[in-house]
N, C-alpha and C positions, 0 to 999 in steps of 0.2 A: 504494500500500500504506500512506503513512503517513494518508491521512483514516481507514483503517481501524484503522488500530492504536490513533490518537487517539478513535475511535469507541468504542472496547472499554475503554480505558483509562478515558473519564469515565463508562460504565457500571459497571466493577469501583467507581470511586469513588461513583457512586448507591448501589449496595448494599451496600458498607461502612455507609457515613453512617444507611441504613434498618436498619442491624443495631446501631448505636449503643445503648445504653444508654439510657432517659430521663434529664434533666434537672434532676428531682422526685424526691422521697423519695414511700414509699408513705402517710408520714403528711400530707405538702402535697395529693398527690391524694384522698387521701379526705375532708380538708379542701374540696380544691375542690369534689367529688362532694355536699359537702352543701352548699354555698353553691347551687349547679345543681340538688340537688332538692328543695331547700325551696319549699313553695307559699307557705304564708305571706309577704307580700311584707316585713312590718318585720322578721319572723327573716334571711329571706334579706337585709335590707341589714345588719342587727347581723352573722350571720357572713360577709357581704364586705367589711366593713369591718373586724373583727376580722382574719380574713385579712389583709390587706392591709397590717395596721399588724402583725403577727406574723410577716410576709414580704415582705416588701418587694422584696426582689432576686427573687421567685420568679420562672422560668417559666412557671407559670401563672398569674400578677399578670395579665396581658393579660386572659384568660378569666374573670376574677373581676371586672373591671371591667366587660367588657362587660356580664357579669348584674347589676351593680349600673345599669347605665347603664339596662339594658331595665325596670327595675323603677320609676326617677325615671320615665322616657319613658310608662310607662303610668299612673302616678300624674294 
């Protein structure tokens, strides 16, 4: 009985954690959202690097580099 109850137990904790709140303010996210749909490749590095120096600590810092990265790599 107790793999079972341990079984249920780190389930209840999965769907706590997926019910969690985001990370990000709605202003970081729509921030990110246009770093991600700018075509323009020099806009897109001006606001990830804007970003990035306006947020530093973000959670979405990772995802704003990666687009700055894909943008050097295809240059």
């Amino acid at each position: 009985m107790a793999p079972l109850q341990s079984l249920l137990l780190v389930a209840g904790l999965a769907i706590a954690q997926a019910q969690e709140a985001p990370k990000y303010t709605a202003e970081e996210y729509k921030a990110y959202q246009a770093v991600t749909a700018e075509v323009d490749p020099a806009k897109k590095v001006d606001l990830a690097v804007a970003f990035i120096k306006e947020r530093p600590e973000s959670t979405l810092r990772q995802h704003v580099v990666a687009a700055y990265q894909g943008v050097m790599n295809d240059l």
